[in-house]
Each structure stands twice: as structure tokens, then as C-alpha cells.
C-alpha positions as a Markdown table, in Angstrom:
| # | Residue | x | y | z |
|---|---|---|---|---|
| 1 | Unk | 2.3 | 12.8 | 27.9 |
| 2 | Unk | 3.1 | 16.1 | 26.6 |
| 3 | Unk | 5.6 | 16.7 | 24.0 |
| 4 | Unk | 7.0 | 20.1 | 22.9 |
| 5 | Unk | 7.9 | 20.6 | 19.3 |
| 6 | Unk | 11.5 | 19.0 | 19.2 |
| 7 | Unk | 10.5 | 16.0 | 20.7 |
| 8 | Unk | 7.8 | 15.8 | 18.3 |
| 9 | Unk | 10.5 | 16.3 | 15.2 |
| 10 | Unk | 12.8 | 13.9 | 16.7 |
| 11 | Unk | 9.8 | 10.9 | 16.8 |
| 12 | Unk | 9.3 | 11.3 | 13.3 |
| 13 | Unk | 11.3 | 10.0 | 10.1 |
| 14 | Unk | 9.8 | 13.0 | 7.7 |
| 15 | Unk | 12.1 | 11.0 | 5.2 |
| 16 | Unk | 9.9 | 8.6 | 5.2 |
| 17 | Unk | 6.6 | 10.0 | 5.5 |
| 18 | Unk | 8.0 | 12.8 | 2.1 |
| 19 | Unk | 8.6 | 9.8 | 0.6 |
| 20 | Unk | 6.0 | 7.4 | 0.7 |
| 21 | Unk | 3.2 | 10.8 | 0.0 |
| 22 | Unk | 5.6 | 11.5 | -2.9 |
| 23 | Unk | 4.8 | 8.5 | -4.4 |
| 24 | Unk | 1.8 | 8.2 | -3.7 |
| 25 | Unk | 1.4 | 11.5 | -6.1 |
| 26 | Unk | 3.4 | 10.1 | -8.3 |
| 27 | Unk | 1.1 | 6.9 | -8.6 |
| 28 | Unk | -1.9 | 8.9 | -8.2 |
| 29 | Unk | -1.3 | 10.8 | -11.5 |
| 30 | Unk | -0.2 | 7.5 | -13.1 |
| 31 | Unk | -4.0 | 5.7 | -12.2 |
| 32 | Unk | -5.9 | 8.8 | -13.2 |
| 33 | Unk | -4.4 | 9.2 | -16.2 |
| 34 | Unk | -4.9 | 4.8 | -16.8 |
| 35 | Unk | -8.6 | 5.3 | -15.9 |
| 36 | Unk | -9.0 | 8.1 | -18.1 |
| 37 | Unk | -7.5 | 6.0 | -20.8 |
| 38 | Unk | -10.1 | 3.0 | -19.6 |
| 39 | Unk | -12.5 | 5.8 | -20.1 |
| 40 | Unk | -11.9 | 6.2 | -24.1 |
| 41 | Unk | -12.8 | 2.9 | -24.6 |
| 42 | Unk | -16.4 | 3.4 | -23.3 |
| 43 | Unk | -16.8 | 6.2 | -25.7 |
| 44 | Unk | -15.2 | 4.5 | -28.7 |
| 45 | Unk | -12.2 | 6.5 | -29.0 |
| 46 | Unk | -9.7 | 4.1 | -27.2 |
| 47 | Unk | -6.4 | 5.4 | -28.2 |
| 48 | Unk | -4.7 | 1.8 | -28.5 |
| 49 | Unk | -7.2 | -1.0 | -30.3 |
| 50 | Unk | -5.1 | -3.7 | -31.6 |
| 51 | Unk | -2.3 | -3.3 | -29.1 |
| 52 | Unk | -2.4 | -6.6 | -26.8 |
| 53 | Unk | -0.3 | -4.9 | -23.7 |
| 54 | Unk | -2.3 | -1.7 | -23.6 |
| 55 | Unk | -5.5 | -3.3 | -24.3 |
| 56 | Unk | -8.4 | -1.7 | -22.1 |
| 57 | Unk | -8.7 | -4.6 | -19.3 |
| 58 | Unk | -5.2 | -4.4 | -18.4 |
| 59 | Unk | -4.9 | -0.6 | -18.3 |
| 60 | Unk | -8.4 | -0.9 | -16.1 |
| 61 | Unk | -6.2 | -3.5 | -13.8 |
| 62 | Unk | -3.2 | -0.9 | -13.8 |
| 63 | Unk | -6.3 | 1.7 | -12.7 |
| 64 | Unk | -6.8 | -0.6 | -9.9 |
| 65 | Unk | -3.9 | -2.0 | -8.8 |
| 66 | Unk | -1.9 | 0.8 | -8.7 |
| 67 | Unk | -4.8 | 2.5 | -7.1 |
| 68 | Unk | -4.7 | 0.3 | -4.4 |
| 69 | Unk | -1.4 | -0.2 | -3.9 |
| 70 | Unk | 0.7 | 2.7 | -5.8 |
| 71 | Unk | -1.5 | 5.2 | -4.1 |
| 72 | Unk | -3.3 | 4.0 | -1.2 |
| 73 | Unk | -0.8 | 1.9 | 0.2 |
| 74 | Unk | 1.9 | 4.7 | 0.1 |
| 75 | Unk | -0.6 | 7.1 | 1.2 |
| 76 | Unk | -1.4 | 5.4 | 4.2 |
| 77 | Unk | 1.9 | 4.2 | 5.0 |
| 78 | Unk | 3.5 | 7.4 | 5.3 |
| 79 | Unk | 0.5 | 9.1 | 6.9 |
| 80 | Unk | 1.3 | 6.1 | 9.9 |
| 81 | Unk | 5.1 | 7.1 | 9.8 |
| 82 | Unk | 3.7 | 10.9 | 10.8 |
| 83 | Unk | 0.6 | 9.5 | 13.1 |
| 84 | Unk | 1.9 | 6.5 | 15.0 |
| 85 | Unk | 5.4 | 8.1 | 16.8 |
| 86 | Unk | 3.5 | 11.9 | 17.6 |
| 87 | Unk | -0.1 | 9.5 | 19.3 |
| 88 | Unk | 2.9 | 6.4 | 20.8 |
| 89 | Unk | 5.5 | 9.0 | 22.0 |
| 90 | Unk | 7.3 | 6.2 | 20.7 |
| 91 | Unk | 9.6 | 5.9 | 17.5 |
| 92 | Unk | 8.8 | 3.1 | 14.8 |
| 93 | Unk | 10.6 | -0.1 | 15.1 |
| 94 | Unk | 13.4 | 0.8 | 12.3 |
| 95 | Unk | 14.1 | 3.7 | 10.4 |
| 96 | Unk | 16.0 | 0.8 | 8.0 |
| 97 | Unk | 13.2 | -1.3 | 7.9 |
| 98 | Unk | 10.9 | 1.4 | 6.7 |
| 99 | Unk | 13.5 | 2.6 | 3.9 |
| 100 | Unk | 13.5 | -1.8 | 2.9 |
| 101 | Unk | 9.4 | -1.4 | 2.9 |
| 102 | Unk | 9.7 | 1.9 | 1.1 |
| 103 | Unk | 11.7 | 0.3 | -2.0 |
| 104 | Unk | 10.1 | -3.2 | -1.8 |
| 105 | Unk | 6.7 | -1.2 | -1.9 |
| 106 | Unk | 7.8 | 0.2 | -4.9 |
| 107 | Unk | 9.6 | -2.7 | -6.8 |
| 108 | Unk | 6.6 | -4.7 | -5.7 |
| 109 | Unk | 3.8 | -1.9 | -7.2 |
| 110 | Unk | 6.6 | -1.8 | -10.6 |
| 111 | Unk | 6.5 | -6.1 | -10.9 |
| 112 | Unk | 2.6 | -5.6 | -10.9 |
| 113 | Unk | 3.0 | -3.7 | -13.8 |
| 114 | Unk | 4.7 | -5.5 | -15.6 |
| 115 | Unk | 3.7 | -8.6 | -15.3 |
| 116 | Unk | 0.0 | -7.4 | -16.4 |
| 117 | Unk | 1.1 | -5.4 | -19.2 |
| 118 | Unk | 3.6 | -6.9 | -20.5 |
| 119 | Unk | 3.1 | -11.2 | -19.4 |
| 120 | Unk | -0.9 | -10.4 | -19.1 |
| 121 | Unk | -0.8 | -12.3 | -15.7 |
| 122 | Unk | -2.9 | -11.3 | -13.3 |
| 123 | Unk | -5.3 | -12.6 | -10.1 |
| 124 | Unk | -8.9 | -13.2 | -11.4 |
| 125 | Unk | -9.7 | -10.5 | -7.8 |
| 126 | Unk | -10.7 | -7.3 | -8.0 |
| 127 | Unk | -8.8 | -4.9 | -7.0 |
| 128 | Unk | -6.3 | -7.6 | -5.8 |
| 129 | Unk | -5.0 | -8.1 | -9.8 |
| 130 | Unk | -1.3 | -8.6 | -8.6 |
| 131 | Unk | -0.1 | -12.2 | -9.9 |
| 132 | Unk | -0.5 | -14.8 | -7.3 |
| 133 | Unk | 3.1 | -15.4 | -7.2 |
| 134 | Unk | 3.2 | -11.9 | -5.7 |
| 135 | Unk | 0.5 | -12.3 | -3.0 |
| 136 | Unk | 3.2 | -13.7 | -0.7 |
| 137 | Unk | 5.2 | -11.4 | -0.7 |
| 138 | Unk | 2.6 | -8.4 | -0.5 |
| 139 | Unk | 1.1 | -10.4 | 3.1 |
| 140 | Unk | 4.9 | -10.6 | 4.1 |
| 141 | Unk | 5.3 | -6.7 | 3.4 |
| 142 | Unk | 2.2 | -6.2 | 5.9 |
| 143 | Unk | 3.9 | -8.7 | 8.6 |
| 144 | Unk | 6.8 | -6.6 | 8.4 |
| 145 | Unk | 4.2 | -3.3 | 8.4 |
| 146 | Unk | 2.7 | -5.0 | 11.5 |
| 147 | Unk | 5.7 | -5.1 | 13.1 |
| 148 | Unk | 7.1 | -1.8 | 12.2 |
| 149 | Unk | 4.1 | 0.2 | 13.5 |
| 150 | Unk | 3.1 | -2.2 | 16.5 |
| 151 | Unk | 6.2 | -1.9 | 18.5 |
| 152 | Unk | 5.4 | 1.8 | 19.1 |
| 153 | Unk | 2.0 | 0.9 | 19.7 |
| 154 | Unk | 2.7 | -2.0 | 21.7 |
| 155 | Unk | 5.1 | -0.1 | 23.7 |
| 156 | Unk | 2.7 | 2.7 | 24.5 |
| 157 | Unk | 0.1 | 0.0 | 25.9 |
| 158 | Unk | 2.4 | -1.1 | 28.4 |
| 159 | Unk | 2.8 | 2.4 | 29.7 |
| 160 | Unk | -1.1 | 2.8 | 29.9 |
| 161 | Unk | -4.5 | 2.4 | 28.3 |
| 162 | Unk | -4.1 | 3.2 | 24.5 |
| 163 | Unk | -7.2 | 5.5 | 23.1 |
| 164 | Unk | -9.5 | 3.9 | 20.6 |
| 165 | Unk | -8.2 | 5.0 | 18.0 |
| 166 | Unk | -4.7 | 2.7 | 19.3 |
| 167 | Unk | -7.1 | -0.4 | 19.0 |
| 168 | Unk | -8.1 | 0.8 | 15.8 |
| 169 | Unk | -4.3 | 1.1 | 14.7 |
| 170 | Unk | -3.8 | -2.6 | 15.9 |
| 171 | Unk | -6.9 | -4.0 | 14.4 |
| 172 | Unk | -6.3 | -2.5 | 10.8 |
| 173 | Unk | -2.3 | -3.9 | 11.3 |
| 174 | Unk | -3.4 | -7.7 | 12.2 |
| 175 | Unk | -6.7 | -7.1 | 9.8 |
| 176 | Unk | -5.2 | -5.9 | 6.4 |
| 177 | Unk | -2.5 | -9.2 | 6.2 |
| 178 | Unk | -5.1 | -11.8 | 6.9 |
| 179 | Unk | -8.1 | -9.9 | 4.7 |
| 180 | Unk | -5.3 | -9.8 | 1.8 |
| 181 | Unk | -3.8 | -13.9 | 3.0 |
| 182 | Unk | -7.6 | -14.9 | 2.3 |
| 183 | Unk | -8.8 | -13.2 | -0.3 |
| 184 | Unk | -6.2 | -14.5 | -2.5 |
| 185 | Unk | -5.6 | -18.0 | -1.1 |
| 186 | Unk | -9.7 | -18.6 | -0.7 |
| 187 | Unk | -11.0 | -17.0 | -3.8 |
| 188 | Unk | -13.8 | -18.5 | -5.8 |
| 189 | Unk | -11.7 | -19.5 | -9.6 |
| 190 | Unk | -15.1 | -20.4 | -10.8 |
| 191 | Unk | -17.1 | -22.8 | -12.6 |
């Protein structure tokens, strides 16, 4: 299906993809700067000895978390708001939707952050830190990323054979929810 320029600007919410890279800056600069600080420590300069909230293995978890979800996860997101419609020909499910992931992304990256610095609670995972009270809610945000970005996809399998790199799409949308599901409901707490 070829597509001239207008149709391609008309499949796209650029909103959404401006925002979710904007943050993903934004959070970038945020976990460079917390694994700088991490850093110090190794050298015996850590800025903050004494201080309980910024004490070096929760700003490493900040490092990491908001790595993973503060930068990656926006990231990605919005580079699938600009991929999926312009390789579908197919809008995403719900411009509204993705504005309700964009902010519950956000609130969900900030209640991380807190609640390690601040209540110390965190997930004994790597790179999966956020409180298990939160995991929930981070596999339900995926669903509703599933959903969001497998309607177009779905859609453009029923008009034809999707390339490889549709299957690919799929795969990582029904992967990522159950990878995140088990690693924090099956994780080993120890002896």
C-alpha cells in the first residue's frame, strides 16, 4: 500500500510520539546524572554519606528503574506511535488511550521514585526495583500497550501477510507483559 506524505501525517499522533521522546530525554538526563552520582561512591567521594533517602543503593535503583522505565519505556513507546500507523496503514486504537498511558507512564515512573527514596521499598529484582504493589499495574499498562498497538497490527493482518518485522511487533506486545507478570510474581526471595 502506498501512502503519499499526507496520509502518512494523518496516521500519526506526533503529539504523542513529541511526548513520550521528550521524556524519555528528560529521564535520560535524570538516570545519567543518578549513575554518575552511584559513581562517587566507588571512588570515595559520595556527595551524600549519612543521608538514608539518597544513600548509594537507592540512587543506583533510581539509575535503573528510571532507566528502564523513565527512558526506555518512553523511548520505545513513542518510537511505536511513529512506526506502527506508517508500516499498518492503520491508526492506533485511541489517541485518548495513548494520552491515559502517556500520564499513567509518568505517575507510575514518579510513584517509583518515591517510594524508593523516600519509603526505601523496593522489589529485591534487578532492574525490576518498582514496589511489588506496583507490578500490577505496570503488566496492566502493557495489556492496555498490547491493545493499543495490536489493533493496527491486527487489522493489517487481515488485509494480508504482515512482514516479519509485524510478527516481531506482536511477539514483543504479548512477550514484554508476561516476561514482566513472571519475573515479579516467580522470583526467587531467597534463602
Amino acid at each position: 500500500m502506498a501512502a503519499n506524505n499526507q496520509e502518512l501525517q494523518n496516521l500519526v499522533n506526533y503529539g504523542l510520539v513529541k511526548a513520550h521522546v521528550a521524556m524519555g530525554l528528560i529521564f535520560f538526563i535524570i538516570v545519567a546524572l543518578m549513575g554518575f552520582l552511584y559513581s562517587l561512591q566507588l571512588d570515595g567521594i559520595y556527595p551524600f554519606p549519612g543521608i538514608e533517602f539518597l544513600s548509594p543503593g537507592r540512587v543506583r535503583m533510581i539509575h535503573t528503574a528510571g532507566a528502564a522505565y523513565g527512558f526506555l519505556v518512553n523511548m520505545f513507546t513513542g518510537l511505536l506511535y511513529w512506526a506502527v500507523p506508517r508500516f499498518t496503514g492503520y491508526r492506533i486504537l485511541s489517541d485518548a488511550l495513548g494520552w491515559f498511558m502517556f500520564i499513567a507512564l509518568q505517575v507510575a515512573v514518579l510513584i517509583t521514585v518515591v517510594a524508593i527514596l523516600f519509603l526505601g521499598m523496593a522489589d529485591s529484582v534487578e532492574w525490576g526495583e518498582t514496589p511489588w504493589w506496583l507490578d500490577p499495574i505496570i503488566v496492566f499498562w502493557l495489556l492496555l500497550h498490547l491493545i493499543q498497538f495490536g489493533a493496527p497490527l491486527f487489522k493489517a493482518s487481515q488485509r494480508g501477510p504482515l512482514y516479519v518485522t509485524g510478527w516481531y511487533l506482536a511477539a514483543m506486545l504479548v512477550w514484554t507483559p508476561l516476561v514482566v507478570f513472571m519475573g515479579n510474581l516467580f522470583q526467587d526471595s531467597g534463602p
